[in-house]
C-alpha positions in Angstrom: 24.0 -8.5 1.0 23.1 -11.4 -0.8 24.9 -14.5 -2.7 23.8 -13.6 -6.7 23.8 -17.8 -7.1 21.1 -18.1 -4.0 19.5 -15.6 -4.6 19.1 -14.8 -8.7 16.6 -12.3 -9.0 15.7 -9.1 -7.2 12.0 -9.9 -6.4 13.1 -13.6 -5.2 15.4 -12.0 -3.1 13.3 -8.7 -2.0 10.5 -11.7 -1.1 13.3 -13.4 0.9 14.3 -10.2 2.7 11.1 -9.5 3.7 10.1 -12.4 5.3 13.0 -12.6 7.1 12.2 -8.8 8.3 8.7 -9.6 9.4 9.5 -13.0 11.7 12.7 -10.8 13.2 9.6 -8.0 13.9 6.9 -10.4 14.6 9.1 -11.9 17.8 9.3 -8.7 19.6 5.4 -7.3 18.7 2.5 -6.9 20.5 -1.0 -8.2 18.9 -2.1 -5.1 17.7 0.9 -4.5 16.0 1.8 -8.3 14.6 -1.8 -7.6 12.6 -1.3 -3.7 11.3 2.1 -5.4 10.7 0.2 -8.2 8.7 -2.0 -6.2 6.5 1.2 -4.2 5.5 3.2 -7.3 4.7 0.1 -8.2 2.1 0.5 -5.0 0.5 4.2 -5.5 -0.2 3.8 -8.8 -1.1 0.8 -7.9 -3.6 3.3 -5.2 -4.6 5.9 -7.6 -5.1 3.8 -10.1 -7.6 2.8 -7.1 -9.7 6.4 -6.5 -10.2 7.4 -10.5 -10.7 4.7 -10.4 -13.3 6.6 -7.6 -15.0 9.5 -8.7 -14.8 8.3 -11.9 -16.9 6.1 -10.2 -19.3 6.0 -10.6 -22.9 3.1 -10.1 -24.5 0.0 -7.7 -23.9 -1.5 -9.9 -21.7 1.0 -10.0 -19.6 1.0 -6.3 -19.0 -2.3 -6.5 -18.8 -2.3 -8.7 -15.5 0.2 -6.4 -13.9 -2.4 -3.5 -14.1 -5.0 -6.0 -12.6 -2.4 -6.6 -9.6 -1.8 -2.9 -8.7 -5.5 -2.4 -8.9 -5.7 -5.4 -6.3 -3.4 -3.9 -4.3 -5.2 -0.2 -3.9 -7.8 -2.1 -3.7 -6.3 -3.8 -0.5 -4.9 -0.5 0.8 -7.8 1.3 0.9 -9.9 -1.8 2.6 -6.9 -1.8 5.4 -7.4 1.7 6.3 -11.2 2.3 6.0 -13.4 2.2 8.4 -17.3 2.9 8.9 -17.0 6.1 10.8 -15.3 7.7 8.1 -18.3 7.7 6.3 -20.0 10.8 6.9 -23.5 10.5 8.9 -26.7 10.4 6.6 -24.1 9.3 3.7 -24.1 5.8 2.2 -20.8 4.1 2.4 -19.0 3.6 -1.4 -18.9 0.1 -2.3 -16.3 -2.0 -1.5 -14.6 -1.6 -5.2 -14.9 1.9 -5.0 -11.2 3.5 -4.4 -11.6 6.7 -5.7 -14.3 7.3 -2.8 -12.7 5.5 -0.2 -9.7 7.2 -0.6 -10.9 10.5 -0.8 -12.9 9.5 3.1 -9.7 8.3 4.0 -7.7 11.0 3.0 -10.8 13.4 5.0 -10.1 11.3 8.2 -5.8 10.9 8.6 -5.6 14.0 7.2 -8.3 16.2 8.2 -7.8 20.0 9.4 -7.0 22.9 7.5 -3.2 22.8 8.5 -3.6 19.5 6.5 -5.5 20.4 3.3 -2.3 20.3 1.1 -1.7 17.0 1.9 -5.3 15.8 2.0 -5.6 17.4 -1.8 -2.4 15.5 -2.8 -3.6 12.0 -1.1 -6.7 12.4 -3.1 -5.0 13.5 -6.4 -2.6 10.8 -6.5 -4.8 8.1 -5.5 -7.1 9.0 -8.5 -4.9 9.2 -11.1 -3.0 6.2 -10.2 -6.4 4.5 -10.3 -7.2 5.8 -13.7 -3.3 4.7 -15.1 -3.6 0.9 -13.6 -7.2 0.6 -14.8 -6.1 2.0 -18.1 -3.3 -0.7 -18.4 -5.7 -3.3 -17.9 -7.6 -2.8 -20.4 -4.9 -1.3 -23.1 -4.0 -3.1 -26.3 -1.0 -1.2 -27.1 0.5 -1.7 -23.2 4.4 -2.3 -23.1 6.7 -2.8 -20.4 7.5 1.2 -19.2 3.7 1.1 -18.8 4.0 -1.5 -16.4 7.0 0.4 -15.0 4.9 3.6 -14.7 1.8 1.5 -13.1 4.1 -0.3 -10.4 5.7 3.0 -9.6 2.5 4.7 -9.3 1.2 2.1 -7.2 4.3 1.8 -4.9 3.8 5.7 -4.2 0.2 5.6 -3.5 0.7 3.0 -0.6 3.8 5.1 0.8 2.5 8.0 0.6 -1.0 6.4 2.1 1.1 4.7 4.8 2.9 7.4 5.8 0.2 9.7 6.6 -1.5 7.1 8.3 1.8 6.4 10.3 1.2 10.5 11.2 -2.0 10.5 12.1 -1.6 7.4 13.9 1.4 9.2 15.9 -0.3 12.6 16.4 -3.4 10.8 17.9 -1.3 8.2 20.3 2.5 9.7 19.9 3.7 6.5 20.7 2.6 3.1 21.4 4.1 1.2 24.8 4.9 -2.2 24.4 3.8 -4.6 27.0 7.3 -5.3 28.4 8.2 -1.3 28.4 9.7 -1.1 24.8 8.0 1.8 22.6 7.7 1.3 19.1 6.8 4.2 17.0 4.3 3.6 14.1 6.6 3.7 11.7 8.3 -0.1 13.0 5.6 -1.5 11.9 6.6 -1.6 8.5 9.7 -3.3 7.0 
């Protein structure tokens, strides 16, 4: 869809794309969902300088600083969808840092229930592991550019897979939200 010569590499023009998506969004949303629409956009876009950072990497150092980007960017995720309440009563709340725990509270809250539990379990699996491979890369000597790869992937999956079962919970508790001049948006729109 776009001119090579403009437009000469893909996270230039994924960058591009998604700007354009979120002012063509932002025109038509109401407040509540210009700023869930907001703290999505920063995920991608954190997403999206991990990867840049890849894609230019040549020494370890390099790969290095793409592991401390995805760990910025769980680290983001997990402050966009935890709240206080998730913490349960007579518990102290994890640190701020602390993703592992936050996710697995999170996971508890949009995907609580029994009928749940296998996705609950895989939420927490997969947001543990993937913080274990980005910290690892961080702090790897002997990191090359399919670890990278592997981390960016892993990171990518943990704030789909996140999003989408907050898009489902978000949808089982409202359905839908109206928007003020009678258009509906599901939960999913908010996201490019």
């Amino acid at each position: 869809m776009y001119s090579q010569k403009l437009f000469p590499s893909l996270d230039y023009t994924f960058s591009f794309h998604v700007g354009l998506y979120t002012r063509m969004m932002q025109s038509e949303m109401c407040h509540e969902q210009e700023e869930a629409h907001d703290r999505i956009n920063q995920l991608w876009n954190r997403l999206a300088g991990a990867q840049g950072t890849l894609f230019n990497a040549k020494k370890i150092e390099d790969f290095q600083s793409v592991g401390m980007k995805c760990r910025e960017c769980l680290l983001l995720l997990a402050q966009s969808l935890a709240k206080p309440d998730m913490v349960p009563a007579g518990e102290d709340a994890p640190k701020r840092g602390d993703f592992i725990h936050w996710c697995e509270l999170i996971a508890n809250d949009i995907a609580g229930g029994s009928a749940a539990e296998s996705i609950r379990t895989y939420l927490k699996q997969v947001s543990k592991t993937t913080w274990q491979l980005v910290n690892w890369l961080t702090h790897s000597h002997h990191a090359g550019r399919f670890d990278g790869v592997i981390a960016t992937e892993a990171t990518e999956n943990v704030m789909e897979t996140f999003m989408t079962a907050w898009a489902k919970y978000e949808a089982h508790r409202k359905r839908l939200l109206a928007h003020p001049h009678g258009k509906i948006y599901s939960i999913k729109s908010f996201w490019p």
